[in-house]
N, C-alpha and C positions, 0 to 999 in steps of 0.2 A: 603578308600579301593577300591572304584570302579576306583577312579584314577589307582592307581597301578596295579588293573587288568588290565584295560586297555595299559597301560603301559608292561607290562608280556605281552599282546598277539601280540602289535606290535614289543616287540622285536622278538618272536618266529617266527613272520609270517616274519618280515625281515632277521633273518638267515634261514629260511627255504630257500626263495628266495634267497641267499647267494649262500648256499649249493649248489641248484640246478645250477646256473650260472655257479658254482664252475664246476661242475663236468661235464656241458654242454662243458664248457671250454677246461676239460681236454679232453673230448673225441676229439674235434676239432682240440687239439694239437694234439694228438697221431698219426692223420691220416694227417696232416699237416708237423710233426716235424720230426715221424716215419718212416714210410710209404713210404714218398715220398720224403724221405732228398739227397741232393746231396752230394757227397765227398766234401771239404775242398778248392780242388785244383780249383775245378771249380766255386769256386766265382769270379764273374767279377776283372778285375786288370786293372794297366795299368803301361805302357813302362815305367820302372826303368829310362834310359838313357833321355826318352823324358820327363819326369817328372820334373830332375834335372836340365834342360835347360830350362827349366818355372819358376824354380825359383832363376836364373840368370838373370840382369838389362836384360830388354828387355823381358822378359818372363811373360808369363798373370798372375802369379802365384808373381811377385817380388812385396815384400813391403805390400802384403797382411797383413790384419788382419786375427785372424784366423777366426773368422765368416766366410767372406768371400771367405778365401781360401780352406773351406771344404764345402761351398755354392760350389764353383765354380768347385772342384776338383768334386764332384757327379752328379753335371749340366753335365761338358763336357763327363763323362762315361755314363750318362744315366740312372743308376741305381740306388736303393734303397739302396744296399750294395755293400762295393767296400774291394778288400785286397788292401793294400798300402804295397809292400814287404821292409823289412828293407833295411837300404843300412846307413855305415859307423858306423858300430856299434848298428843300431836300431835296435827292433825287430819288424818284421813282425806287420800290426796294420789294422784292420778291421772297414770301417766308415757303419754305418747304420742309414737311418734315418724311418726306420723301427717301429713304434712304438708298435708292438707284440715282436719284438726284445729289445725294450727296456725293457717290462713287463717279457719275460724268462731271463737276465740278471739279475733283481733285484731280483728274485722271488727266483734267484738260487747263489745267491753271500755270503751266506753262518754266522757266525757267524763274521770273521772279514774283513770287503768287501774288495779285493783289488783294489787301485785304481792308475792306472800310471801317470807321472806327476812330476813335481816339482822335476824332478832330478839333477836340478841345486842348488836346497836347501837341495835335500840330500847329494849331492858330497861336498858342501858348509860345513856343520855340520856334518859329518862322515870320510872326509877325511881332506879337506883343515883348516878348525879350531876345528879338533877332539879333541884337547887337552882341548877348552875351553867347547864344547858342550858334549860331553864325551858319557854316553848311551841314553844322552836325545835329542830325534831329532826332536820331537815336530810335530803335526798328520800333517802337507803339506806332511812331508818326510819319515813320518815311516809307515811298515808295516806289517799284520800278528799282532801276539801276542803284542808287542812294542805299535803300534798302539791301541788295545785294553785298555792295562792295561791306558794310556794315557789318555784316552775316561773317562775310565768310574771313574778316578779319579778330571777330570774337569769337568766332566756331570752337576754334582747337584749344582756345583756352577757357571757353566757358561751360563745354560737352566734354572737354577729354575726362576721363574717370580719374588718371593719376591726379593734375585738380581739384577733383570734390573731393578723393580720399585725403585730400593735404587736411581737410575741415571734420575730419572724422572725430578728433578728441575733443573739439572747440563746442560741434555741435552736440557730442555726448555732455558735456558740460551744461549746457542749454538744455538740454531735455531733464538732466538732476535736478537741477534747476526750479524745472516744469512741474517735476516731483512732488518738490519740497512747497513749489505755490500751492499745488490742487488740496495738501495735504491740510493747508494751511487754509485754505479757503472754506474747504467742505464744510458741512453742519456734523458737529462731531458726533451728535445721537444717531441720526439716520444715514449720514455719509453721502448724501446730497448736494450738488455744487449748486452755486446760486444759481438766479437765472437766467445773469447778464455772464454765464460763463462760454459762451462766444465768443463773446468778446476778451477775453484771457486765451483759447486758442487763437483766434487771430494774431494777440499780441507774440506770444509763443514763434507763429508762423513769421513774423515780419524781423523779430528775435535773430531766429536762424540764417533768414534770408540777408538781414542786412551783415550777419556775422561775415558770410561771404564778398555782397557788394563792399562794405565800407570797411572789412577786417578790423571790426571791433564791433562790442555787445552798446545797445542802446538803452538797457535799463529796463525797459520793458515788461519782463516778469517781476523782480522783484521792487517796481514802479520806484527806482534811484534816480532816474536822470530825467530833470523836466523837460529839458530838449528832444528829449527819444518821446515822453509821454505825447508834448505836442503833435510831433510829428506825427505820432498815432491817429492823433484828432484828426490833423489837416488829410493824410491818407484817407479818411472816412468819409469828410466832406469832399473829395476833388471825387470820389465814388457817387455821390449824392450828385453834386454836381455836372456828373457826366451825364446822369440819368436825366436832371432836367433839363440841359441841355442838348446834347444830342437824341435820347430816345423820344422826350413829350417833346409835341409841337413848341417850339421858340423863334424867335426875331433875331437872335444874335447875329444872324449870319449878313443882315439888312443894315442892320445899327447896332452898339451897344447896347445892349439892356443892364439893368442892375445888376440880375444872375450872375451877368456876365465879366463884368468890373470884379463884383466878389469873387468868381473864382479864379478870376489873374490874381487878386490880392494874396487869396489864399495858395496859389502857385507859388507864389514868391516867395513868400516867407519857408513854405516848402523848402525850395532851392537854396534857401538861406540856411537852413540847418542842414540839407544834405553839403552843401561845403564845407560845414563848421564840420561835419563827421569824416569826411574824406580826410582834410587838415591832419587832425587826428591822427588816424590812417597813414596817412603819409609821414606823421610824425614818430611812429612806432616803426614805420620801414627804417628809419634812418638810424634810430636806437637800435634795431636788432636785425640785421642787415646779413645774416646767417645762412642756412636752408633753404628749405625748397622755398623761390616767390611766392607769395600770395597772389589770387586772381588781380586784387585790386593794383596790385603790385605789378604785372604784366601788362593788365589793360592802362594803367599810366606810360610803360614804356614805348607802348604802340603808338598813343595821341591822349595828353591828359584830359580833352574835352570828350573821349569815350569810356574813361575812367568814370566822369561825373554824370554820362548820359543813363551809362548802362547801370548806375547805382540808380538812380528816380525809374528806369525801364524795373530792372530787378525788382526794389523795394512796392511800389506799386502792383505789382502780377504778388505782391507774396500778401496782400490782403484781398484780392479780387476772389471773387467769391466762384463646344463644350466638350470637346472631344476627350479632355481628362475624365472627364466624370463617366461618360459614356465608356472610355477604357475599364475604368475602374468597375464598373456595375457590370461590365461583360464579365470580367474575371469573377464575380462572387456569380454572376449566374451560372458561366461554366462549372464552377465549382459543384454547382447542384443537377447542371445537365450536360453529362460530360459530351453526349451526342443531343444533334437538333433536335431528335427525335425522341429522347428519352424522357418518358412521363414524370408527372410531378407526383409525389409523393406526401402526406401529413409531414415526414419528418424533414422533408428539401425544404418545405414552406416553413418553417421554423428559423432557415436562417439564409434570412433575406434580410436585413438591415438596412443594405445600403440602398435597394432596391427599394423599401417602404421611404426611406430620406428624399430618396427621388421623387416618388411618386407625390410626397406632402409639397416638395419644392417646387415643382409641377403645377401641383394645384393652386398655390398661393402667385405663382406667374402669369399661368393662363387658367384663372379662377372658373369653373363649371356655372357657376350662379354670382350673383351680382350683389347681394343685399340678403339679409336675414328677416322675414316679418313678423311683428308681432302687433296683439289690440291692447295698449293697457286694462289694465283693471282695477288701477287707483289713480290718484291723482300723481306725477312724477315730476320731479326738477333733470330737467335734460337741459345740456350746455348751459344753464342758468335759467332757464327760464321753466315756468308750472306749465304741465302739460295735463290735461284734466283723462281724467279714466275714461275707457272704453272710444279711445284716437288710436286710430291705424297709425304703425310708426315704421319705416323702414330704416333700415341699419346697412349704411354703406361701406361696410368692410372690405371692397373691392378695390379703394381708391385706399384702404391701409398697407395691402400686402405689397404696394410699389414705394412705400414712404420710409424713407432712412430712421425716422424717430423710431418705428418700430421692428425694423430688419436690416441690421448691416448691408452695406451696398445691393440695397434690393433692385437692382439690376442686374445684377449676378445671379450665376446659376449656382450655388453653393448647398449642395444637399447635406453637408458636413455641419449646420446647420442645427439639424435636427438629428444629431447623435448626440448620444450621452458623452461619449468621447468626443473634444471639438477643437480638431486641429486650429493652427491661423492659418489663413489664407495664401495665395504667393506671396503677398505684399505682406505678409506679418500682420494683417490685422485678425482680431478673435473674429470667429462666425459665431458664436453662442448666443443662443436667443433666451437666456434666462431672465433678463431685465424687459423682456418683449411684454408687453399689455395681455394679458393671459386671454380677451376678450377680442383681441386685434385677429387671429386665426380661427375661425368657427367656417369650415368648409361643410360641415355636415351640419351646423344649428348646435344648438344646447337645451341641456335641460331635458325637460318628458317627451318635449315636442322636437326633440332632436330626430336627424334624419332615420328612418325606419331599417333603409336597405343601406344601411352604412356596411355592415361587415361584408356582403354582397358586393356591393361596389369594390370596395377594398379587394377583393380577391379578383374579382374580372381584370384589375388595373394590372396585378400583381402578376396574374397568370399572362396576359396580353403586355404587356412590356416586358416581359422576361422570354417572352416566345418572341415578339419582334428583335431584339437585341442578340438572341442568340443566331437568329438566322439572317438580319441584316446592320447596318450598321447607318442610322438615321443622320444625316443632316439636315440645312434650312440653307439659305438664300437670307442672307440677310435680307401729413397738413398738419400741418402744425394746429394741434388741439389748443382752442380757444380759451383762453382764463377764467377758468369757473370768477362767478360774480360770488359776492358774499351773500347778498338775498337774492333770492330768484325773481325774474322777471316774472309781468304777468304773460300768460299764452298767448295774448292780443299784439302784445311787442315784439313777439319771432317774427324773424324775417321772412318776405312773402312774395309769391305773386303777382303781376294783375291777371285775373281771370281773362281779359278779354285779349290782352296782348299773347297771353299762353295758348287762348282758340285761333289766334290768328297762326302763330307759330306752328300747331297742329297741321294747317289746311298745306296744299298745294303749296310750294316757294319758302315756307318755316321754315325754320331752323331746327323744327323737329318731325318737319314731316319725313316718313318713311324711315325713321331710325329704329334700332332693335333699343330694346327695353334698356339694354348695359350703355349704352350711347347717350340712349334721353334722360336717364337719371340722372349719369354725370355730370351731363354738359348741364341741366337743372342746376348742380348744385355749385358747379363752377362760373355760371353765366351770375349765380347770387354771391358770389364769394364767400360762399356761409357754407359751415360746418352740417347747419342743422336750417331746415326751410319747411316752411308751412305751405300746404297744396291745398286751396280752399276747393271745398266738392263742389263738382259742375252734373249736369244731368242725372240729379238724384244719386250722386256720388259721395259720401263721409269728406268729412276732411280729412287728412293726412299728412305726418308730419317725416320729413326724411330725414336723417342723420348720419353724420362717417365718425362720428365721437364716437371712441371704443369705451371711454368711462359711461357714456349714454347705454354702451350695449347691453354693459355689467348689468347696470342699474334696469334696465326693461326684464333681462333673463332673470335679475336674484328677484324680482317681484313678478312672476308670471304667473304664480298661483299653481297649484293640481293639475288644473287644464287649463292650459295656455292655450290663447286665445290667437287664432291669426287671418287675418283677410288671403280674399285673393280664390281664386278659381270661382267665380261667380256662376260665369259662366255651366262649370261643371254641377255647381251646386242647383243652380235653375233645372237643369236637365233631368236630374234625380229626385227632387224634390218636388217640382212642378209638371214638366214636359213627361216624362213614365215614375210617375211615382206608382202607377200600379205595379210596375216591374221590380222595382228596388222598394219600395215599402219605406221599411225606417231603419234599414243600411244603408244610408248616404257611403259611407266608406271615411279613411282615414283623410283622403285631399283636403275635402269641403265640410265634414262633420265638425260641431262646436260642443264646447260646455261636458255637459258628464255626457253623449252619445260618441263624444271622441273619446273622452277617457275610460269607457264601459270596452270600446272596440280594442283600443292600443292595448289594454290589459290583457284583451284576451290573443290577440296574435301575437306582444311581444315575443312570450316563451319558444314560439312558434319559426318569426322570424329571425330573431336576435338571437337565440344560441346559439355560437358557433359549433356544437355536434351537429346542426340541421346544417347549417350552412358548410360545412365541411361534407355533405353528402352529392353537393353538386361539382365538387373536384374534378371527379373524370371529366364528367358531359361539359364544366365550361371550358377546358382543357382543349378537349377536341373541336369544341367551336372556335379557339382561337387557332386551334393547327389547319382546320378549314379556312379562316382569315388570312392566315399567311398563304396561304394557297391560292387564297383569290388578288392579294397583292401580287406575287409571281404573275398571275395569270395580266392582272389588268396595267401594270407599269409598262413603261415604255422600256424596249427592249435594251436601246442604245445609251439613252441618258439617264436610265431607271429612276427617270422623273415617276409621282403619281398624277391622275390624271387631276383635271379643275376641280372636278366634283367627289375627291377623295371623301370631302366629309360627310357625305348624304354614306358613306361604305361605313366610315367609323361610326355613323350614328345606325347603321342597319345593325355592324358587332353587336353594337351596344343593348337594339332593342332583341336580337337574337340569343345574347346571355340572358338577359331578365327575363325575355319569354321561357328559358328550360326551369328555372325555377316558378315564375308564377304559372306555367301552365303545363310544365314536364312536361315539354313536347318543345321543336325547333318549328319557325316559325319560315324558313326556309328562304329565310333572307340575305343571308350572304353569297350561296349557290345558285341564289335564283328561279327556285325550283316551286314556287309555291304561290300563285297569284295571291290566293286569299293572305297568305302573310303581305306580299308585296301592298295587296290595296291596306290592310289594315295599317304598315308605314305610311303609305300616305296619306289616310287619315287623321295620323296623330299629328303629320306636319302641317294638315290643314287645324284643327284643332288648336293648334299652338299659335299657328297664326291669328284666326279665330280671337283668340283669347287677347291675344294684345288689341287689337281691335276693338274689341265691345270692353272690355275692362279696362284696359292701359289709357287707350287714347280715351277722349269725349265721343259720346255715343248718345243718339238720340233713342 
């Protein structure tokens, strides 16, 4: 009994909380959606004519995937939401990568959702083979009522779990299977799969899937049957073909075209061997006519034309292409502070684990810096191509840490990750990043010229998330490396800018004007579709080459030399060097110093800053500056919805410069209490400063 009370008041208390979100929500909408809503016309667009010349050969847009061709079409506007105007029959199409937008679309999509698409499969089955498909068009292609009644007649046999579990030794079979190919495929020295082994999971994937639509195996892994093989092809091409014709501009919709002939041909023969399989199928029902039915088996006895729909729906989708952690990380912190207020200790900070897993997972999510820099200092083969000594090169490891090649579902937050112990996932997949490009993670740099205040950092993060989590409990609101060449390009044939089209994009109305530094690199290297991209210098500027190849990054770090060389803070260096060089003399500092007056300085402060016995001496004092932070959150969140406010992050960048001030200056800088103008203005200094800097360096500067 006392169970189930308690049971009763958590659920009451969690829709109470419900409720209230609920209705916090609507009000946010109303004054959001209502309020302040624009007309329709005025959603961003962009040039019908210039659009369609982008996806003609030679256009940034030709040959696209669509991932990437709605990554890149929202990169180059700028915006969150874009109208895409019809043209050859389309209609009008709205991209949003909005996710409030996504929550009022679902919320409002009503009892039978519509959803566009797949008009290649409805014009297929309603016009070009009407005769054989008749009212039944099968959920890719139907919609409205159609679509409904469809649903909710295959629902309970194609979701119930008893169902799938009927396929549980069929599919085990199919995955041994799976085994026995990779085993078979691999390169027996290095144990490397080919590199068309994509294409073996897919086969795998369609394996399994049709085990269930057509209750029998297609051949597929162990490449036996030429009708399962075909069928493979034809599944590939009617993907192609969707692409050409529904995504890029086409005429089919006006007349015939070629495309368009061919991929009815290729349908058809489709549906020629999906009946030769069902046949089958039904012919194994009859021989063994025992236990539990099979799906295929059910969905025949409902209507045999949803037998044969929902196998081409099935087979088709089967080649189409934090609060746990937060629980978990409270509990090893309580561990160490059993009260909010109980101090840190050398021996508490010893075993944090899970908390340092966090904090690396953290960083490779929402990365602190964007890119690593360096100046060669010989001549280098990057992505194929000879890049000659003393070229500024950026390393965009920022667009790695979000890349599946290098990090198990890197959209997850999985700090398990980065233990030496490393569970699987809910889903049973490994997190271990051993096979991870050992060059793909460099959050602090490498090498001599690696970051100074790393241990530093490390410990404010350490101390300030273990202080935030003990006292509250945070929520939110909701590339494929290139094939090395066998000789290297000359440096003239990296891919490039035009100078002038890039000063126009700088000014007023660009596509790069006003963007932060992490934005306009990207969108740079995504607007060239290139890896790696050459920035010819403007206003007495070097050339400069960018890069997101992590074999690129190897290759810059293992040849950096003694003193690694790196651009950047010009600005700073003018100041010191030219504007008070009476005051600074010939300690530039480690920012802007090169060659041996960098490496004469870093020798001599490593010991200094790098030991952890020194850096272990600021334990109390940054300790107390982050029990002062949580004190200033108390103090400045809203009482009711213990939101923070807009401009939380100008507080976390005060922490930030308040830690680093007790150490470079043993003294607080009286930034988080407020208590200290000269602190106060020297913050805002450095935020003009930073500003500054992109300005006269980043951008073209006269």
């Amino acid at each position: 009994m006392s169970q189930l009370k308690l049971f009763t008041n958590c659920l009451r208390t969690r829709l109470s909380i419900g409720l209230q979100q609920q209705l916090q929500r609507l009000k946010r909408d109303y004054v959001t959606s209502t309020a302040a809503a624009k007309p329709f016309k005025e959603i961003p667009t962009v040039n019908t004519f210039k659009l369609l010349l982008n996806f003609l050969p030679g256009g940034k847009y030709y040959k696209l995937d669509i991932n990437e061709l709605t990554k890149s079409i929202l990169l180059d506007a700028n915006t969150d939401i874009l109208l895409m105007k019809g043209m050859f029959g389309r209609s009008s199409l709205v991209l949003t990568q909005n996710p409030d937008d996504f929550e009022t679309v679902f919320r409002h999509e009503g009892t039978w959702p519509y959803r566009k698409g797949f008009e290649l499969v409805h014009y297929y089955r309603t016009v070009h083979r009407k005769e054989y498909f008749g009212e039944v068009v099968g959920l890719l292609g139907s919609q409205h009522q159609d679509w409904g009644d469809m649903r909710s007649a295959v629902n309970p046999i194609i979701m119930h779990p008893k169902n799938v579990k009927l396929y549980l030794g069929s599919l085990d079979r199919i995955n041994q299977q799976f085994i026995q190919r990779i085993k078979t495929i691999r390169n027996t020295e290095t144990l490397e799969m080919p590199v068309d082994f994509k294409n073996e999971i897919s086969a795998w994937a369609l394996e399994s899937v049709g085990m269930v639509a057509l209750n029998c195996q297609l051949g597929l892994i162990d490449k036996t049957n030429a009708k399962g093989q075909r069928y493979f092809e034809l599944l590939q091409e009617f993907l192609d073909f969707a692409v050409a014709l529904e995504v890029n501009p086409s005429l089919w919709r006006k007349f015939k075209t070629p495309k368009l002939r061919a991929a009815m041909k290729s349908l058809d023969e489709g549906l020629e061997i999906t009946d030769h399989f069902i046949k089958l199928g039904m012919q194994r029902i009859k021989q063994n006519s025992e236990g539990e039915k099979s799906v295929l088996e059910k969905l025949l006895a409902i209507n045999p034309k949803y037998a044969l729909v929902m196998a081409l729906d099935m087979l088709a989708a089967g080649v189409d292409t934090h609060p746990e952690q937060q629980a978990k990380l409270r509990a090893e912190i309580r561990s160490i502070l059993p009260q909010k207020d109980t101090p840190f200790t050398e021996a508490s900070m010893r075993n944090l684990p899970y908390l340092r897993a966090c904090i690396k997972e953290s960083l490779r999510l929402y990365p602190l810096t964007l890119a690593n820099l360096r100046t060669t200092r010989q001549e280098l083969v990057l992505s194929g191509y000879t890049v000659p000594a003393e070229t500024d090169v950026i390393m965009m490891h920022v667009n790695l840490w979000a890349d599946a090649q290098h990090f198990s579902q890197p959209e997850q937050f999985i700090p398990e990750r980065w233990l030496r112990e490393q569970p699987a996932t809910a889903d049973g997949c490994p997190v271990a990043t051993k096979s991870t490009h050992p060059f793909a993670y460099l959050p602090f740099g490498f090498g001599p010229r690696s970051c100074i205040g790393r241990r530093i950092a490390e410990m404010e993060l350490e101390i300030g998330v273990a202080r935030l989590l003990r006292n509250f409990q945070p929520s939110k609101r909701d590339y494929v490396t290139k094939t090395k060449a066998v000789e290297p390009k000359p440096f003239e044939a990296m891919p490039t800018v035009n100078n002038f089209r890039l000063l126009i994009d700088f000014m007023p109305g660009g596509r790069y004007y006003n963007l932060d530094l992490n934005d306009m690199t990207r969108n740079m290297l995504n607007n060239a579709n290139s890896d790696i991209l050459l920035l010819k210098g403007l206003f007495g500027k070097v050339n400069m080459v960018l890069t997101q190849n992590p074999d690129d990054f190897e290759i810059v770090f293992r040849h950096e030399g003694a003193w690694p060389g790196r651009m950047g803070f010009e600005l700073m260096n003018h100041y010191r060097t030219v504007h008070r060089k009476d005051y600074f003399g010939d300690v530039i500092g480690l920012v802007s110093s090169q060659n041996k007056a960098w490496g004469d300085m870093r020798s001599a402060v490593n010991p200094i800053i790098i030991h952890p016995k020194n850096v272990k001496l600021y334990l109390g004092s940054l300790d107390r500056i982050n029990e002062q932070f949580i004190a200033r959150i108390k103090a400045i969140r809203d009482p009711q919805t213990l939101e923070m406010p807009a401009d939380f992050k100008d507080e976390i960048s005060a922490w930030t410069l308040e830690s680093v001030g007790m150490v470079a200056l043993d003294c607080q800088l009286g930034l988080i209490d407020r208590t200290n103008p000269t602190g106060l203005r020297f913050f805002t200094l450095l935020q003009e400063f930073f500003d500054l800097s992109a300005e006269l360096e980043v951008k073209p500067s006269i």
